[in-house]
C-alpha positions as CSV (number, residue, x, y, z in Angstrom):
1,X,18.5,-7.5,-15.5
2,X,18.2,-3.9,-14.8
3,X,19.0,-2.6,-18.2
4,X,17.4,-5.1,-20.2
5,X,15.2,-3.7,-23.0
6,X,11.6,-3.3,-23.8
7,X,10.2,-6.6,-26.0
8,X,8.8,-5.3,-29.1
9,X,5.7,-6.7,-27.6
10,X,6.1,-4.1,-24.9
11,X,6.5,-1.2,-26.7
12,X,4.2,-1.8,-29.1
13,X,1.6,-2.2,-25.9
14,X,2.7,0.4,-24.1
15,X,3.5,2.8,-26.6
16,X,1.1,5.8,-25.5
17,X,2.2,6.2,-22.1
18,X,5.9,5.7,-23.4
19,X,5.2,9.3,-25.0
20,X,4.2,10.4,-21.8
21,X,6.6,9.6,-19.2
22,X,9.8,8.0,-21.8
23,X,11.4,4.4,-22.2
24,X,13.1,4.4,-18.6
25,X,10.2,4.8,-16.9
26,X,8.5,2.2,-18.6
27,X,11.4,-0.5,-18.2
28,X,11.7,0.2,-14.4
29,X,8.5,-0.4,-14.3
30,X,8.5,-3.3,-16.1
31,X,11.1,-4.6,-14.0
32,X,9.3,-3.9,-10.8
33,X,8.2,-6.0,-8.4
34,X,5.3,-5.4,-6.1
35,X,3.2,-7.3,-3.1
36,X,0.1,-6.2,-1.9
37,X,-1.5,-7.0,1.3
38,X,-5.1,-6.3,2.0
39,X,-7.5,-6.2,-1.1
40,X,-10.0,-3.2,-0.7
41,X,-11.3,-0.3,-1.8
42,X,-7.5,2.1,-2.8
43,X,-5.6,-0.9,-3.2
44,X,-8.0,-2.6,-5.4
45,X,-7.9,0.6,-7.6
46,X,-4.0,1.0,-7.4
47,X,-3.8,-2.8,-8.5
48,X,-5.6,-2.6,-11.5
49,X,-3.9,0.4,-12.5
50,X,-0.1,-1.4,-12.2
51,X,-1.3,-4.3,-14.0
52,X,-2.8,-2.2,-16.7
53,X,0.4,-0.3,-16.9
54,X,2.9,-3.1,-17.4
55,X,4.5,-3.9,-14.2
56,X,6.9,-6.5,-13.8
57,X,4.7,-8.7,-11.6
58,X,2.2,-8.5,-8.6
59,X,2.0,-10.4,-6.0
60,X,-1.7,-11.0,-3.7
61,X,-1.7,-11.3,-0.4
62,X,-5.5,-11.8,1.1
63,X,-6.7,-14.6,3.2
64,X,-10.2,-13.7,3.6
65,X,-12.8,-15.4,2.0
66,X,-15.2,-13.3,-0.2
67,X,-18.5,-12.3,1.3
68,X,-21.4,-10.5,-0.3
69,X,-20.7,-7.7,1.7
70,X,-17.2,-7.8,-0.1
71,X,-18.5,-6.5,-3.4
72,X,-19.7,-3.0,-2.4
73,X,-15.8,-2.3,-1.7
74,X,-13.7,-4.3,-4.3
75,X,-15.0,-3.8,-8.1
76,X,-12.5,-7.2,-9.1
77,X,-15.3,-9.3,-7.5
78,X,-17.9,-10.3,-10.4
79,X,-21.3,-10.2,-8.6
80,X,-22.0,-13.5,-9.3
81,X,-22.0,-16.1,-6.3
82,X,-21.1,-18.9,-8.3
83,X,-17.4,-17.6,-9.1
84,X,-16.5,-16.5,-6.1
85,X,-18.3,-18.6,-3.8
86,X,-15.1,-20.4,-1.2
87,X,-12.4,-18.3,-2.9
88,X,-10.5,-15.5,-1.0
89,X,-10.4,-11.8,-1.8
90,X,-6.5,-12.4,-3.8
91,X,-7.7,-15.6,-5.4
92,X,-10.8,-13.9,-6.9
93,X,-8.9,-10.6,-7.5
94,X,-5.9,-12.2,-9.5
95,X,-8.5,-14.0,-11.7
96,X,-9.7,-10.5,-12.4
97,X,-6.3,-8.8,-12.9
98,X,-4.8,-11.8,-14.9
99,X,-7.5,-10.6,-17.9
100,X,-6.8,-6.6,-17.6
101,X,-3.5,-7.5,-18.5
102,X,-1.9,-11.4,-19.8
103,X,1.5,-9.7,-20.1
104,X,1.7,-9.1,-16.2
105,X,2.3,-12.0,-14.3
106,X,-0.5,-12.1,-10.9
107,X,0.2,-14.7,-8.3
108,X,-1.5,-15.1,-4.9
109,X,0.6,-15.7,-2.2
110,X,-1.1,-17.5,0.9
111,X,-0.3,-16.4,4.5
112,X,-0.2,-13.6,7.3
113,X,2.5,-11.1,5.6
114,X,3.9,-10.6,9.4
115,X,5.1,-14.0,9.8
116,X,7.1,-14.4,7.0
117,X,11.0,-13.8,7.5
118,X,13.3,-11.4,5.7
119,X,14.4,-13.3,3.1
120,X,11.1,-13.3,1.2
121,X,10.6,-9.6,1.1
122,X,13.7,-9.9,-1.0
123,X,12.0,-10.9,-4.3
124,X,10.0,-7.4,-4.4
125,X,11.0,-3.7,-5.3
126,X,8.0,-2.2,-3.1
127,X,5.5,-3.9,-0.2
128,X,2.2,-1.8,0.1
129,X,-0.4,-3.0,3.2
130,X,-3.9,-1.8,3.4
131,X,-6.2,-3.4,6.3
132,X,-3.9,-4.3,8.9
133,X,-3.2,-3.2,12.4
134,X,-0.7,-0.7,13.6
135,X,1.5,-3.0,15.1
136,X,1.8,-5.3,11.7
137,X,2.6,-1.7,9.6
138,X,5.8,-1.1,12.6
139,X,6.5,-4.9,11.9
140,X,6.6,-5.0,8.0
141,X,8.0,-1.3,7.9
142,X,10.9,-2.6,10.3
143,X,11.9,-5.9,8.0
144,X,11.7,-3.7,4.7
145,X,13.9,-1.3,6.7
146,X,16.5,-4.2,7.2
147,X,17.1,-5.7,4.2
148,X,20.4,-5.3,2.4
149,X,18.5,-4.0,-0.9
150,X,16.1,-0.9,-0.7
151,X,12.3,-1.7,-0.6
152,X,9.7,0.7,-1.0
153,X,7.1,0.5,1.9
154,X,3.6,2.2,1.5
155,X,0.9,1.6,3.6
156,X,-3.1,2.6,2.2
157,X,-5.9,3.4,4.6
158,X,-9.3,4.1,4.0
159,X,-12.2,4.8,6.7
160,X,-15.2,5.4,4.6
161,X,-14.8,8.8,2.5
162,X,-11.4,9.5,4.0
163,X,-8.5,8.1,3.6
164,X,-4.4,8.4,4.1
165,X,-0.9,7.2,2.3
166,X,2.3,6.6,4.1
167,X,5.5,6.3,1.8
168,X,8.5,5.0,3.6
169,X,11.2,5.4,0.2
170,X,14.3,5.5,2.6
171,X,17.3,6.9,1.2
172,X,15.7,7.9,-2.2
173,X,17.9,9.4,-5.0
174,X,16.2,11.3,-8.1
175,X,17.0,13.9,-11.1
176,X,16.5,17.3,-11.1
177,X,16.2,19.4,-14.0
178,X,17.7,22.7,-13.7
179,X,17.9,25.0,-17.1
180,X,20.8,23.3,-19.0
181,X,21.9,20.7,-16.1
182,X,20.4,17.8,-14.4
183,X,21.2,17.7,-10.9
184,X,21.0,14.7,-8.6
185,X,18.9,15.2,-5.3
186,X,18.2,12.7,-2.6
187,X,15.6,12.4,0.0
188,X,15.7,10.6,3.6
189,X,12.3,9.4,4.7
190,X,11.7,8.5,8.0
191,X,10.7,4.9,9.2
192,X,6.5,4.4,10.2
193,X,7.5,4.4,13.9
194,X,9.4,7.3,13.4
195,X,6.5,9.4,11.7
196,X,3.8,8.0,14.3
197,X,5.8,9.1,16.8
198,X,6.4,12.6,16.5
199,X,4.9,14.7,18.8
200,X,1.1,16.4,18.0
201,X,2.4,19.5,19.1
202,X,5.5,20.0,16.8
203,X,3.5,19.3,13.6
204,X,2.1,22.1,11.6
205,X,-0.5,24.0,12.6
206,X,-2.6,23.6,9.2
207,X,-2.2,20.0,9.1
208,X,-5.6,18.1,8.4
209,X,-7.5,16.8,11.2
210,X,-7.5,13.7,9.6
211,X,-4.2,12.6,10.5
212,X,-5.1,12.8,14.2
213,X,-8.6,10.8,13.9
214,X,-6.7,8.3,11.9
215,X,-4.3,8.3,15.1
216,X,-7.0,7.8,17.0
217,X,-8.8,5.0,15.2
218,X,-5.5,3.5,14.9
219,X,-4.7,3.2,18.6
220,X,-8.2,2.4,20.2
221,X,-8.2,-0.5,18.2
222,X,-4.7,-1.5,18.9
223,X,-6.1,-1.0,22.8
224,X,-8.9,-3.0,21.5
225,X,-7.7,-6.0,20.2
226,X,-9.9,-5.1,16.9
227,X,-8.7,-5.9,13.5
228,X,-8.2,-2.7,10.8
229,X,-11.7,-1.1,10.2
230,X,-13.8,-3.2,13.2
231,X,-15.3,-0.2,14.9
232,X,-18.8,1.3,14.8
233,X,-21.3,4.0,16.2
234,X,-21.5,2.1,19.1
235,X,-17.5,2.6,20.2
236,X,-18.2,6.4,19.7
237,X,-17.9,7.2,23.3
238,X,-14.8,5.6,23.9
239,X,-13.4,6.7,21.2
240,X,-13.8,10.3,22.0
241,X,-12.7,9.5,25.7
242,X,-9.6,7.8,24.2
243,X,-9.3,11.4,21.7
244,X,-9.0,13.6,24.8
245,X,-6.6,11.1,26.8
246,X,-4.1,11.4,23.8
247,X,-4.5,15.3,23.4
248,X,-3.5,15.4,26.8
249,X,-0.5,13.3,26.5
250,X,0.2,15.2,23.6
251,X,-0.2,18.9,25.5
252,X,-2.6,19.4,22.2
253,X,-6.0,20.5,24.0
Protein backbone atom coordinates (compact mmCIF):
# COMPACT_ATOMS: atom_id res chain seq x y z
CA UNK A 1 0.00 0.00 0.00
CA UNK A 2 2.78 2.24 0.90
CA UNK A 3 4.31 2.56 -2.45
CA UNK A 4 1.34 2.65 -4.51
CA UNK A 5 1.32 5.48 -7.04
CA UNK A 6 -0.45 8.73 -7.61
CA UNK A 7 -3.87 8.19 -9.92
CA UNK A 8 -3.58 10.38 -12.82
CA UNK A 9 -6.51 12.00 -11.20
CA UNK A 10 -4.20 12.90 -8.36
CA UNK A 11 -1.55 14.31 -10.04
CA UNK A 12 -3.31 16.13 -12.29
CA UNK A 13 -5.12 17.77 -8.96
CA UNK A 14 -2.41 18.14 -7.14
CA UNK A 15 0.04 19.07 -9.49
CA UNK A 16 1.15 22.64 -8.09
CA UNK A 17 2.07 21.66 -4.79
CA UNK A 18 3.81 18.49 -6.39
CA UNK A 19 6.39 21.16 -7.70
CA UNK A 20 6.65 22.34 -4.43
CA UNK A 21 7.35 19.76 -2.04
CA UNK A 22 7.89 16.44 -4.85
CA UNK A 23 5.84 13.13 -5.58
CA UNK A 24 6.80 11.39 -2.12
CA UNK A 25 5.46 13.84 -0.25
CA UNK A 26 2.32 13.92 -1.95
CA UNK A 27 1.75 9.98 -1.87
CA UNK A 28 2.47 9.85 1.93
CA UNK A 29 0.17 12.07 2.23
CA UNK A 30 -2.23 10.62 0.27
CA UNK A 31 -1.81 7.58 2.08
CA UNK A 32 -2.27 9.22 5.43
CA UNK A 33 -4.67 8.64 7.85
CA UNK A 34 -5.85 11.24 10.32
CA UNK A 35 -8.59 11.61 13.39
CA UNK A 36 -9.49 14.69 14.87
CA UNK A 37 -11.05 15.26 18.09
CA UNK A 38 -12.48 18.59 19.04
CA UNK A 39 -13.81 20.86 16.07
CA UNK A 40 -12.74 24.58 16.88
CA UNK A 41 -11.03 27.41 15.96
CA UNK A 42 -6.88 25.71 14.87
CA UNK A 43 -8.33 22.46 14.17
CA UNK A 44 -11.06 23.68 12.09
CA UNK A 45 -8.37 25.62 9.99
CA UNK A 46 -5.74 22.57 10.04
CA UNK A 47 -8.78 20.39 8.72
CA UNK A 48 -9.68 22.18 5.86
CA UNK A 49 -6.16 22.59 4.90
CA UNK A 50 -5.56 18.40 4.80
CA UNK A 51 -8.63 17.94 2.98
CA UNK A 52 -7.74 20.61 0.48
CA UNK A 53 -4.31 19.04 0.19
CA UNK A 54 -5.16 15.46 -0.65
CA UNK A 55 -4.95 13.41 2.37
CA UNK A 56 -5.80 9.92 2.49
CA UNK A 57 -8.86 10.34 4.76
CA UNK A 58 -10.10 12.25 7.88
CA UNK A 59 -11.85 11.13 10.44
CA UNK A 60 -14.40 13.66 12.89
CA UNK A 61 -14.71 13.18 16.17
CA UNK A 62 -17.26 15.90 17.93
CA UNK A 63 -20.26 15.12 19.85
CA UNK A 64 -21.52 18.43 20.59
CA UNK A 65 -24.43 19.77 19.06
CA UNK A 66 -23.96 23.10 17.16
CA UNK A 67 -25.00 26.26 18.86
CA UNK A 68 -25.19 29.76 17.58
CA UNK A 69 -22.44 30.62 19.66
CA UNK A 70 -20.62 27.82 17.64
CA UNK A 71 -20.16 29.91 14.55
CA UNK A 72 -17.99 32.82 15.80
CA UNK A 73 -15.20 29.94 16.23
CA UNK A 74 -15.68 27.36 13.41
CA UNK A 75 -16.02 28.94 9.77
CA UNK A 76 -17.32 25.07 8.44
CA UNK A 77 -20.66 26.03 10.09
CA UNK A 78 -22.98 27.86 7.27
CA UNK A 79 -24.85 30.58 9.33
CA UNK A 80 -27.95 29.33 8.51
CA UNK A 81 -30.07 27.65 11.32
CA UNK A 82 -31.87 25.50 9.13
CA UNK A 83 -28.75 23.26 8.20
CA UNK A 84 -27.32 22.85 11.15
CA UNK A 85 -30.12 22.96 13.49
CA UNK A 86 -29.75 19.14 15.75
CA UNK A 87 -26.47 18.24 14.01
CA UNK A 88 -23.17 18.07 15.96
CA UNK A 89 -20.05 20.10 15.33
CA UNK A 90 -18.26 16.75 13.03
CA UNK A 91 -21.55 16.09 11.30
CA UNK A 92 -21.90 19.72 10.18
CA UNK A 93 -18.08 20.06 9.59
CA UNK A 94 -17.77 16.85 7.36
CA UNK A 95 -20.72 18.15 5.21
CA UNK A 96 -18.48 21.25 4.74
CA UNK A 97 -15.18 19.42 4.15
CA UNK A 98 -16.77 16.59 1.83
CA UNK A 99 -17.23 19.82 -0.84
CA UNK A 100 -13.60 21.47 -0.35
CA UNK A 101 -12.48 18.35 -1.59
CA UNK A 102 -14.77 14.96 -3.21
CA UNK A 103 -11.45 13.08 -3.56
CA UNK A 104 -10.82 12.95 0.32
CA UNK A 105 -12.87 10.70 1.99
CA UNK A 106 -14.64 12.61 5.57
CA UNK A 107 -16.37 10.41 8.02
CA UNK A 108 -17.68 11.19 11.45
CA UNK A 109 -17.01 8.91 13.96
CA UNK A 110 -19.42 9.06 17.05
CA UNK A 111 -18.15 8.71 20.72
CA UNK A 112 -15.74 10.00 23.56
CA UNK A 113 -12.21 9.30 21.86
CA UNK A 114 -11.02 8.10 25.58
CA UNK A 115 -13.10 5.23 25.73
CA UNK A 116 -12.27 3.54 22.74
CA UNK A 117 -9.57 0.67 23.04
CA UNK A 118 -6.31 0.27 21.23
CA UNK A 119 -7.23 -1.52 18.50
CA UNK A 120 -9.06 1.38 16.85
CA UNK A 121 -6.30 3.92 16.92
CA UNK A 122 -4.80 1.30 14.60
CA UNK A 123 -6.61 2.50 11.39
CA UNK A 124 -4.83 6.11 11.61
CA UNK A 125 -1.16 7.42 10.87
CA UNK A 126 -1.69 10.55 13.35
CA UNK A 127 -4.45 11.40 16.27
CA UNK A 128 -4.64 15.26 16.94
CA UNK A 129 -7.09 16.45 20.07
CA UNK A 130 -8.20 20.01 20.65
CA UNK A 131 -10.82 20.75 23.56
CA UNK A 132 -10.20 18.13 25.93
CA UNK A 133 -8.98 17.89 29.48
CA UNK A 134 -5.45 17.13 30.58
CA UNK A 135 -6.14 13.90 31.84
CA UNK A 136 -7.84 12.71 28.33
CA UNK A 137 -4.38 14.20 26.33
CA UNK A 138 -2.08 11.67 29.18
CA UNK A 139 -4.83 9.02 28.19
CA UNK A 140 -4.83 9.22 24.35
CA UNK A 141 -1.06 10.15 24.33
CA UNK A 142 -0.42 6.80 26.45
CA UNK A 143 -2.58 4.36 23.92
CA UNK A 144 -0.88 6.04 20.78
CA UNK A 145 2.33 5.33 22.76
CA UNK A 146 1.43 1.63 22.96
CA UNK A 147 0.56 0.50 19.82
CA UNK A 148 2.77 -1.84 17.86
CA UNK A 149 2.78 0.70 14.68
CA UNK A 150 3.94 4.47 15.24
CA UNK A 151 1.13 7.10 15.55
CA UNK A 152 1.64 10.60 15.45
CA UNK A 153 -0.01 12.37 18.49
CA UNK A 154 -0.60 16.22 18.46
CA UNK A 155 -2.63 17.98 20.67
CA UNK A 156 -4.06 21.92 19.60
CA UNK A 157 -5.05 24.49 22.25
CA UNK A 158 -6.38 27.74 21.85
CA UNK A 159 -7.42 30.25 24.76
CA UNK A 160 -8.62 33.20 22.95
CA UNK A 161 -5.57 35.00 20.99
CA UNK A 162 -3.09 32.48 22.31
CA UNK A 163 -2.57 29.40 21.60
CA UNK A 164 0.01 26.08 21.85
CA UNK A 165 1.02 22.75 19.75
CA UNK A 166 2.30 19.63 21.32
CA UNK A 167 3.91 17.01 18.86
CA UNK A 168 4.48 13.60 20.33
CA UNK A 169 6.36 11.92 16.79
CA UNK A 170 8.14 9.25 18.97
CA UNK A 171 11.06 7.64 17.45
CA UNK A 172 11.00 9.89 14.22
CA UNK A 173 13.55 9.12 11.43
CA UNK A 174 14.12 11.90 8.57
CA UNK A 175 16.76 12.92 5.67
CA UNK A 176 19.28 15.27 5.80
CA UNK A 177 20.79 16.93 3.07
CA UNK A 178 24.42 17.56 3.49
CA UNK A 179 26.45 18.97 0.23
CA UNK A 180 26.67 15.74 -2.02
CA UNK A 181 25.12 13.14 0.65
CA UNK A 182 21.94 12.64 2.29
CA UNK A 183 22.29 11.61 5.76
CA UNK A 184 19.67 9.83 7.89
CA UNK A 185 18.86 11.59 11.31
CA UNK A 186 16.39 10.59 13.98
CA UNK A 187 14.67 12.26 16.70
CA UNK A 188 13.20 10.93 20.20
CA UNK A 189 10.30 12.87 21.48
CA UNK A 190 9.15 12.65 24.73
CA UNK A 191 5.63 11.34 25.76
CA UNK A 192 2.83 14.44 27.00
CA UNK A 193 3.35 13.28 30.60
CA UNK A 194 6.80 13.35 30.17
CA UNK A 195 6.94 17.03 28.75
CA UNK A 196 4.18 18.31 31.48
CA UNK A 197 6.22 17.03 33.91
CA UNK A 198 9.45 18.59 33.74
CA UNK A 199 10.39 20.76 36.22
CA UNK A 200 9.58 24.87 35.78
CA UNK A 201 12.83 25.53 36.98
CA UNK A 202 15.00 23.46 34.47
CA UNK A 203 13.39 24.94 31.37
CA UNK A 204 14.91 27.85 29.65
CA UNK A 205 15.00 30.98 30.91
CA UNK A 206 13.47 32.80 27.64
CA UNK A 207 10.73 30.47 27.34
CA UNK A 208 7.31 32.19 26.77
CA UNK A 209 5.15 32.77 29.62
CA UNK A 210 2.60 31.17 27.80
CA UNK A 211 3.51 27.81 28.51
CA UNK A 212 3.11 28.35 32.18
CA UNK A 213 -0.48 30.07 32.07
CA UNK A 214 -1.40 27.28 29.78
CA UNK A 215 -0.10 25.02 32.85
CA UNK A 216 -2.10 26.82 34.91
CA UNK A 217 -5.32 26.85 33.07
CA UNK A 218 -4.79 23.32 32.49
CA UNK A 219 -4.59 22.22 36.09
CA UNK A 220 -7.26 24.50 37.80
CA UNK A 221 -9.57 23.06 35.71
CA UNK A 222 -8.41 19.51 36.07
CA UNK A 223 -8.83 20.61 40.07
CA UNK A 224 -12.10 21.92 38.89
CA UNK A 225 -13.90 19.35 37.41
CA UNK A 226 -14.38 21.90 34.30
CA UNK A 227 -14.34 20.76 30.73
CA UNK A 228 -11.37 22.39 28.19
CA UNK A 229 -12.00 26.23 27.89
CA UNK A 230 -14.97 26.52 30.93
CA UNK A 231 -13.37 29.26 32.94
CA UNK A 232 -14.12 33.05 33.14
CA UNK A 233 -13.29 36.44 34.80
CA UNK A 234 -15.03 35.34 37.64
CA UNK A 235 -12.32 32.19 38.44
CA UNK A 236 -9.59 35.00 38.19
CA UNK A 237 -8.76 34.95 41.83
CA UNK A 238 -8.34 31.42 42.19
CA UNK A 239 -6.64 31.15 39.45
CA UNK A 240 -3.92 33.40 40.41
CA UNK A 241 -3.93 31.74 43.96
CA UNK A 242 -3.57 28.35 42.19
CA UNK A 243 -0.46 30.35 39.85
CA UNK A 244 1.50 31.05 43.10
CA UNK A 245 0.84 27.52 44.77
CA UNK A 246 2.53 25.89 41.65
CA UNK A 247 5.49 28.42 41.52
CA UNK A 248 6.12 27.39 44.83
CA UNK A 249 6.05 23.81 44.26
CA UNK A 250 8.10 24.53 41.42
CA UNK A 251 10.83 26.78 43.44
CA UNK A 252 9.92 29.31 40.43
CA UNK A 253 8.90 32.60 42.49
Amino acid sequence: MDNEELTEQETALYDRQIRVWGVDAQRRLSKSHILVSGMKGTVVEFCKNIVLAGVGSLTLMDDRMVTEDSLSANFLIPPVDDVFRGKSLAEVCCDALRDFNPMVQVSVQKGDLSSFDGDFYDKFSAVVVSCCSLATKRLINEKCRKRQKRIAFYTVDCRDSCGEIFVDLQNYTYAQKRLDETIECQLQYPSFEEAVAVRWSTLPRRLSKLYFAMRVIENFEEAEGRKAGETSIADLPRILKLKKELCEEQVLI
